[in-house]
PyMOL Python script that loads the backbone (N, CA, C, O; Angstrom):
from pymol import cmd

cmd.read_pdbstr("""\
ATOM      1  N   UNK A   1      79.553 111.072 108.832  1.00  0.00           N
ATOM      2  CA  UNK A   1      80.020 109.907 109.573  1.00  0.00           C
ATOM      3  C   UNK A   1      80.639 108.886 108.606  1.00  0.00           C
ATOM      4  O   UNK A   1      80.140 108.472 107.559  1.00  0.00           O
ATOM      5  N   UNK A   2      81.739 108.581 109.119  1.00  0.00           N
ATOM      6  CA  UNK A   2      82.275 107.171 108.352  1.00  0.00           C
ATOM      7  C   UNK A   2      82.778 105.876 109.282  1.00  0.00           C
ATOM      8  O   UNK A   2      83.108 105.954 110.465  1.00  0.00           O
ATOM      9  N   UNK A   3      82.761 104.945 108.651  1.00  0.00           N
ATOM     10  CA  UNK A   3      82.221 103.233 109.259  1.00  0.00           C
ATOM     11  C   UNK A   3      83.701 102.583 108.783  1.00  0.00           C
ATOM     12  O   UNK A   3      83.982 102.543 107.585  1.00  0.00           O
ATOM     13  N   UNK A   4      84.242 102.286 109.385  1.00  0.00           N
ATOM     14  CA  UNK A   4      85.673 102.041 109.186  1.00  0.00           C
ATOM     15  C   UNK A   4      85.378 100.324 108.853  1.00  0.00           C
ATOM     16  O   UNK A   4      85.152  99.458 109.699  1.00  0.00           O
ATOM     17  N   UNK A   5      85.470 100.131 107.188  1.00  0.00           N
ATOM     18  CA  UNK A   5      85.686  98.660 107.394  1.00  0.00           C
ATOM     19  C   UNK A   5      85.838  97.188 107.800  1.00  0.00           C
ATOM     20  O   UNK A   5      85.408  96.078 107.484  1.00  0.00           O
ATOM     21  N   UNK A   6      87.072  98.041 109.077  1.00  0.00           N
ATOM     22  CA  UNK A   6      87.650  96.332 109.504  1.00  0.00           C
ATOM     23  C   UNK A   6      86.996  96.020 110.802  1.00  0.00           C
ATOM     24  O   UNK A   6      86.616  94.927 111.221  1.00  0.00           O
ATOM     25  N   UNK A   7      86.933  97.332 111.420  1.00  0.00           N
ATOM     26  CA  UNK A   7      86.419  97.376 113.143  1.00  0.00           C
ATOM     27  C   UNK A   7      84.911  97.755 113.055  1.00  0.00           C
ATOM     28  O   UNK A   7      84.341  97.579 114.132  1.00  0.00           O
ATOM     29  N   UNK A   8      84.301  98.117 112.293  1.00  0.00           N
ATOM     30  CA  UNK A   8      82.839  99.154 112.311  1.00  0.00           C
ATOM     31  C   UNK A   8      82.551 100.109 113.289  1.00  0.00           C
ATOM     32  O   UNK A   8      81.466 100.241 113.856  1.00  0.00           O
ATOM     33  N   UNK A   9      83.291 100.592 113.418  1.00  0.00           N
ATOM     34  CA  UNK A   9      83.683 102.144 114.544  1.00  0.00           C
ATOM     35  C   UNK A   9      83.090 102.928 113.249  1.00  0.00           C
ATOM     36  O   UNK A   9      83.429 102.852 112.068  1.00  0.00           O
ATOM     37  N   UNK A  10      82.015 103.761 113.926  1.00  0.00           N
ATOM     38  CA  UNK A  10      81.490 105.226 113.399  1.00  0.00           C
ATOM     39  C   UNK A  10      82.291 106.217 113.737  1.00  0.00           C
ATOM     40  O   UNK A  10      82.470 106.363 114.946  1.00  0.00           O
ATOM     41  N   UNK A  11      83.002 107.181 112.773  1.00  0.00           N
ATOM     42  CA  UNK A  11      83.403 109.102 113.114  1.00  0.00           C
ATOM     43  C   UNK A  11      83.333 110.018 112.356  1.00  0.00           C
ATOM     44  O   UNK A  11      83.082 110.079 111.153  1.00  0.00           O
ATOM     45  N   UNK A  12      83.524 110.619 112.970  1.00  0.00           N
ATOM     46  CA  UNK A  12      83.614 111.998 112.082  1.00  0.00           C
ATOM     47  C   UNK A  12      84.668 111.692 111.160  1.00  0.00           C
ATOM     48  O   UNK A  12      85.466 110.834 111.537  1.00  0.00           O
ATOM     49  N   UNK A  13      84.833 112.180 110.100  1.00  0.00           N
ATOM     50  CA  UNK A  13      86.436 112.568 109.521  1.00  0.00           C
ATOM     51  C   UNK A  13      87.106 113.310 110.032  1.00  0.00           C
ATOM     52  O   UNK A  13      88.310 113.156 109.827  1.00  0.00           O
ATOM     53  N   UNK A  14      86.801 114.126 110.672  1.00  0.00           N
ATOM     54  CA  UNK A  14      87.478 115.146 111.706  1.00  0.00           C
ATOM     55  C   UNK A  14      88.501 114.596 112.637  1.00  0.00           C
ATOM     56  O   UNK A  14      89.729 114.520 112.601  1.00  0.00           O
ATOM     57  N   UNK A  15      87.689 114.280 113.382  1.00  0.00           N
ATOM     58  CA  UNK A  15      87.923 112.953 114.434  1.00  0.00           C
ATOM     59  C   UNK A  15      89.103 112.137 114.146  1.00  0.00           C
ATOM     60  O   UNK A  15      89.955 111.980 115.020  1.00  0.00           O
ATOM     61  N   UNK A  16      89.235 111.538 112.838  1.00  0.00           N
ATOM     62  CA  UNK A  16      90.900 111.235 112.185  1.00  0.00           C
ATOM     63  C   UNK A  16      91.493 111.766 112.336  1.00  0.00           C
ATOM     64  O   UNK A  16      91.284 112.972 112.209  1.00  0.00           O
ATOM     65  N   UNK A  17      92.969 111.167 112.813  1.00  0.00           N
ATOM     66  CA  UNK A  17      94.284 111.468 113.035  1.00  0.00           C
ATOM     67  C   UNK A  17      95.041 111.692 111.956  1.00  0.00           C
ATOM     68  O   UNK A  17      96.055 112.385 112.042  1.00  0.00           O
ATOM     69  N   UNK A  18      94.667 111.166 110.877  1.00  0.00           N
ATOM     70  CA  UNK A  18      95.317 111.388 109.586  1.00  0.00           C
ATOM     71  C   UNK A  18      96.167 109.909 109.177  1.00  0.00           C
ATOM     72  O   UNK A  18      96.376 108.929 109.893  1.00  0.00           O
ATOM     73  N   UNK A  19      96.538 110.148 107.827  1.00  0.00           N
ATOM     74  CA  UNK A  19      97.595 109.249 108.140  1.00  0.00           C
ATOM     75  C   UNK A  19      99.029 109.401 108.443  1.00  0.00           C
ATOM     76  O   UNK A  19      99.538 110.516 108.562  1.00  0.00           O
ATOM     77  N   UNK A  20      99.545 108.545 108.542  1.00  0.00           N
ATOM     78  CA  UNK A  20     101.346 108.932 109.021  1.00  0.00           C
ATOM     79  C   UNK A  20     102.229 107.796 108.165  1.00  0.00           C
ATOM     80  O   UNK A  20     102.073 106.610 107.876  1.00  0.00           O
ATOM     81  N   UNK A  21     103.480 109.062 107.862  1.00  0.00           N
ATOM     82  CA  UNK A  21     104.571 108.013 107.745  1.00  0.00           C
ATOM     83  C   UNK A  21     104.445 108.354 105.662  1.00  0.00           C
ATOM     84  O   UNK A  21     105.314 108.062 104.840  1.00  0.00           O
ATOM     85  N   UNK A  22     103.183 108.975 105.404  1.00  0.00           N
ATOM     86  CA  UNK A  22     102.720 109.305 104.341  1.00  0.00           C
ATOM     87  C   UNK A  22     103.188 110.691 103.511  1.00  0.00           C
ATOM     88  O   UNK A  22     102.672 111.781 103.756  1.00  0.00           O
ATOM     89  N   UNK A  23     104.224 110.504 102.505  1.00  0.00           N
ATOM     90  CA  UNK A  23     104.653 111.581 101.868  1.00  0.00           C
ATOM     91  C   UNK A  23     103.994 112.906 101.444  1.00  0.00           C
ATOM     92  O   UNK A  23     104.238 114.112 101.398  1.00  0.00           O
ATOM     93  N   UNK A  24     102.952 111.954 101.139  1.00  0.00           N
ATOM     94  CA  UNK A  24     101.451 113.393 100.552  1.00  0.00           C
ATOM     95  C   UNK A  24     100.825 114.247 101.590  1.00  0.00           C
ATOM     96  O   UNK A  24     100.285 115.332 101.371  1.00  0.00           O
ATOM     97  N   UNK A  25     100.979 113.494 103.068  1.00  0.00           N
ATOM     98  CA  UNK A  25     100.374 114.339 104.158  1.00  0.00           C
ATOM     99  C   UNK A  25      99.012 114.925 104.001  1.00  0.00           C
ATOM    100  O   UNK A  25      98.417 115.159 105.053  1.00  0.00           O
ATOM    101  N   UNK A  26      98.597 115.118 103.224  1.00  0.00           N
ATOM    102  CA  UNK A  26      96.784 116.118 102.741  1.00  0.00           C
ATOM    103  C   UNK A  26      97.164 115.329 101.248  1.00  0.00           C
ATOM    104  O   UNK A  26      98.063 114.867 100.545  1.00  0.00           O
ATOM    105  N   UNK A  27      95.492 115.617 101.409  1.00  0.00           N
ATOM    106  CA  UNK A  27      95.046 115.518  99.679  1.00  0.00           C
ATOM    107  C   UNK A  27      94.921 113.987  99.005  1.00  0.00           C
ATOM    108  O   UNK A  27      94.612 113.694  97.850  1.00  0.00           O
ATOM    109  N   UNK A  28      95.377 112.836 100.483  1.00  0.00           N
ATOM    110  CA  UNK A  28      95.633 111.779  99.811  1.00  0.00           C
ATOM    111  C   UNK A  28      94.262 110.623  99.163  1.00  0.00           C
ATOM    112  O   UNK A  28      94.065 109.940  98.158  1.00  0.00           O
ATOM    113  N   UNK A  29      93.248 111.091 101.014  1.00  0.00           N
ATOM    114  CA  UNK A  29      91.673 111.067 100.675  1.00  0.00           C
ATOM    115  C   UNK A  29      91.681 110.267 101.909  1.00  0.00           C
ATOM    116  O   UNK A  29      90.619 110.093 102.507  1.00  0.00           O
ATOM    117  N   UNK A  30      92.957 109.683 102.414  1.00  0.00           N
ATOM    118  CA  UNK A  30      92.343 108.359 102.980  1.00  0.00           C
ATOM    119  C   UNK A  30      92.652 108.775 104.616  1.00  0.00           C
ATOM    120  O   UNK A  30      93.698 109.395 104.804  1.00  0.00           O
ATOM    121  N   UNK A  31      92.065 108.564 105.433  1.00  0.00           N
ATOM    122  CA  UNK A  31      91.248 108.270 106.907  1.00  0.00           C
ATOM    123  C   UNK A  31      91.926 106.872 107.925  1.00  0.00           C
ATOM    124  O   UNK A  31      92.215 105.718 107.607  1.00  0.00           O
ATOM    125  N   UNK A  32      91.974 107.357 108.791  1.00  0.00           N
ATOM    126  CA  UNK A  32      92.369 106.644 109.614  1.00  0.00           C
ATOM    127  C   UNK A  32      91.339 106.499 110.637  1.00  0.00           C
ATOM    128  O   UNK A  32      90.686 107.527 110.817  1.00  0.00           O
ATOM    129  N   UNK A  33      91.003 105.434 111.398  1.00  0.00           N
ATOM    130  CA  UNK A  33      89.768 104.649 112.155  1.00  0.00           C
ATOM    131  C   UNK A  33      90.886 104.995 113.693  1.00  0.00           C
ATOM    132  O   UNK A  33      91.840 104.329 114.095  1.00  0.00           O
ATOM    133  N   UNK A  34      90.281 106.303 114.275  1.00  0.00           N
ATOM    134  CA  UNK A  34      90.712 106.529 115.743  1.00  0.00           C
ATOM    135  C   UNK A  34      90.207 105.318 116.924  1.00  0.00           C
ATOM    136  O   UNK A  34      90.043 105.479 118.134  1.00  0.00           O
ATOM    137  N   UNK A  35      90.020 104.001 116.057  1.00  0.00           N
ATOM    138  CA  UNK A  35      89.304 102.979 117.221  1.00  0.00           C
ATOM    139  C   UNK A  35      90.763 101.828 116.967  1.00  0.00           C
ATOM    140  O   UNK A  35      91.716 101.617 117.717  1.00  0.00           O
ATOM    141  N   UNK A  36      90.437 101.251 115.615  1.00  0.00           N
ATOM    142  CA  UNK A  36      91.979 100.461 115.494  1.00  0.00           C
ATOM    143  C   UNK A  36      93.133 100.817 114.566  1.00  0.00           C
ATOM    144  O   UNK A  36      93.777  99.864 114.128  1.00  0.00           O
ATOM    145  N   UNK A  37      93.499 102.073 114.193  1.00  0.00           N
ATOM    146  CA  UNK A  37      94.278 102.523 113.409  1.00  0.00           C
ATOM    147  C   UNK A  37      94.457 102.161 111.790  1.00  0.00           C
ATOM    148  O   UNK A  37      95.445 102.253 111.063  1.00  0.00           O
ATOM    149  N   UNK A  38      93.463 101.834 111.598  1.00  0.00           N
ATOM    150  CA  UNK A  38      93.143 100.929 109.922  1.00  0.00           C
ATOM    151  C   UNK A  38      93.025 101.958 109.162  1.00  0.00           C
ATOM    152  O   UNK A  38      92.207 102.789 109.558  1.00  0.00           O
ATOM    153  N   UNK A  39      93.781 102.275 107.823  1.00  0.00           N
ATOM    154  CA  UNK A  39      93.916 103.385 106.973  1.00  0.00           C
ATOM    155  C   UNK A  39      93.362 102.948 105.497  1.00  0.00           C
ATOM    156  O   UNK A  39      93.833 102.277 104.578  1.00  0.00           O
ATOM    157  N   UNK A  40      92.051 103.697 105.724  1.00  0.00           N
ATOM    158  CA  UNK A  40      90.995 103.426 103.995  1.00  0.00           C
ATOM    159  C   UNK A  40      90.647 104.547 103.562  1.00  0.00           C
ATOM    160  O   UNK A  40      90.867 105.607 104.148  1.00  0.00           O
ATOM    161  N   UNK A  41      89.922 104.395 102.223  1.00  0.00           N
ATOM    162  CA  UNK A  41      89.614 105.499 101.574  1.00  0.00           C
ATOM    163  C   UNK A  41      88.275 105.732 101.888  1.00  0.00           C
ATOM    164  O   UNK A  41      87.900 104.560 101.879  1.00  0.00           O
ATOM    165  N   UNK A  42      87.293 106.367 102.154  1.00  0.00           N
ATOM    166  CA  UNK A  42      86.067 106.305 102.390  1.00  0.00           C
ATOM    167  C   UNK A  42      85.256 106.028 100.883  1.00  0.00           C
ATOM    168  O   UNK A  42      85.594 106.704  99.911  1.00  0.00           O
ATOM    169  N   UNK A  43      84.049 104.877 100.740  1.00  0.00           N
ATOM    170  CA  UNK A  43      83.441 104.946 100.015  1.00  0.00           C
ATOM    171  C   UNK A  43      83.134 105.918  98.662  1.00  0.00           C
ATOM    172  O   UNK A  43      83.419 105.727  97.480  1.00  0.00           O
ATOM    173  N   UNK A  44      82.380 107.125  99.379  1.00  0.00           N
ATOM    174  CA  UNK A  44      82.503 108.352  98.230  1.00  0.00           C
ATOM    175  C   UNK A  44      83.484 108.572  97.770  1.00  0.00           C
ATOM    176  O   UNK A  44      83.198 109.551  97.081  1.00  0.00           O
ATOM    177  N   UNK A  45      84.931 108.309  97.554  1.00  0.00           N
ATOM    178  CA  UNK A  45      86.045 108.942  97.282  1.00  0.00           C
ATOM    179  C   UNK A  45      86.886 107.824  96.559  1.00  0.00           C
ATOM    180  O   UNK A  45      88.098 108.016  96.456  1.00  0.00           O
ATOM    181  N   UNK A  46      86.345 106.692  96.060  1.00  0.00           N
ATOM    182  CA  UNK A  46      86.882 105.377  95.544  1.00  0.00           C
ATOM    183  C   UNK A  46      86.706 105.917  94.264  1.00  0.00           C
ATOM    184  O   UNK A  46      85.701 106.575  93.993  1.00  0.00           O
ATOM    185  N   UNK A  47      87.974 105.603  93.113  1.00  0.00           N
ATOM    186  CA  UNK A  47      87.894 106.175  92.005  1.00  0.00           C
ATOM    187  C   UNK A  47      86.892 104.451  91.511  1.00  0.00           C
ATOM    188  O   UNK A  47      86.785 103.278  91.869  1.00  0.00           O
ATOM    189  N   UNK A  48      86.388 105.404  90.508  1.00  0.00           N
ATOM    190  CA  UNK A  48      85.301 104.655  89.803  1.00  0.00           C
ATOM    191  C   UNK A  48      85.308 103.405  89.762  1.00  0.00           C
ATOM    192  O   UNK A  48      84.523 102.625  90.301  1.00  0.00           O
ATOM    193  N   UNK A  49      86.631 103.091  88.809  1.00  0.00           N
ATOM    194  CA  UNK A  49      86.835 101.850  88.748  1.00  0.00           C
ATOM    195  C   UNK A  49      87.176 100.933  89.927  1.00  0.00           C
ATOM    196  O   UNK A  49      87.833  99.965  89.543  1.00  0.00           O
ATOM    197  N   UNK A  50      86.946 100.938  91.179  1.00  0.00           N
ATOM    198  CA  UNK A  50      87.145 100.102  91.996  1.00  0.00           C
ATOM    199  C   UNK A  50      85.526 100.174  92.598  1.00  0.00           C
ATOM    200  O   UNK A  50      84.972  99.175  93.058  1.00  0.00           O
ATOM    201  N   UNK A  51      84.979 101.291  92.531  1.00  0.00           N
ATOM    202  CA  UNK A  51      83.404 101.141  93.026  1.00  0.00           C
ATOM    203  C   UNK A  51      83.062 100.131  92.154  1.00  0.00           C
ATOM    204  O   UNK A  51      82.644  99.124  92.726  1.00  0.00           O
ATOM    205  N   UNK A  52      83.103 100.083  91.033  1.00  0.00           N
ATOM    206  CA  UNK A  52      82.746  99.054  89.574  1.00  0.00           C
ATOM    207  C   UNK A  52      82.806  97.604  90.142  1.00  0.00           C
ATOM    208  O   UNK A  52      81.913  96.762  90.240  1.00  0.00           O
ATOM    209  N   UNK A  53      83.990  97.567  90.453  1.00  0.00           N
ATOM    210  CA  UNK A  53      84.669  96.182  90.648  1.00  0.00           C
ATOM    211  C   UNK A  53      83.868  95.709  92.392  1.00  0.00           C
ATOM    212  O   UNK A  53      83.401  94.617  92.717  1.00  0.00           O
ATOM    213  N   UNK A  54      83.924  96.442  92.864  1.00  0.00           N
ATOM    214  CA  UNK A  54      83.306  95.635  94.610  1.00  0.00           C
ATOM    215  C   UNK A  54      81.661  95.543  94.062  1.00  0.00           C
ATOM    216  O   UNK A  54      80.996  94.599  94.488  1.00  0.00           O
ATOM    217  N   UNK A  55      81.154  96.317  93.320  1.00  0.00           N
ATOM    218  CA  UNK A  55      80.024  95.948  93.174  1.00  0.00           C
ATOM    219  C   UNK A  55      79.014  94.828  92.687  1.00  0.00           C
ATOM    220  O   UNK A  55      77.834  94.491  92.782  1.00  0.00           O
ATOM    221  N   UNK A  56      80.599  94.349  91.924  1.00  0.00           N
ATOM    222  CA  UNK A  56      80.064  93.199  90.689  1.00  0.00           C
ATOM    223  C   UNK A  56      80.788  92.112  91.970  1.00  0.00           C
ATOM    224  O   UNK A  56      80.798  90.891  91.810  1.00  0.00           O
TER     225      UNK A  56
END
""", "prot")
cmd.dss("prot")
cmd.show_as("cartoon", "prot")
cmd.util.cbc("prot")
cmd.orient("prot")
């Protein structure tokens, strides 16, 4: 399950539409919130240095 940031809508990743409009199409990591269309990376998948930084 993932918790979409802006709206706090719970889903599957599945459940994502993907993103669009996006050259990379796969592989990019990031999720789209099938409640308000908000496009993030999920937690587990934040390269290090930005987990670092929200933490502090």
């Amino acid at each position: 399950m993932v918790k979409c940031p802006l709206c706090g809508y719970r889903f599957d990743e599945e459940e994502s539409p993907g993103c669009r409009g996006c050259p990379l199409k796969s592989g990019c990591g990031m999720v789209r919130c099938p409640n308000c269309g908000y496009e993030f990376i999920p937690g587990d998948r934040k390269p290090f240095l930005v987990r670092w930084v929200v933490k502090r």
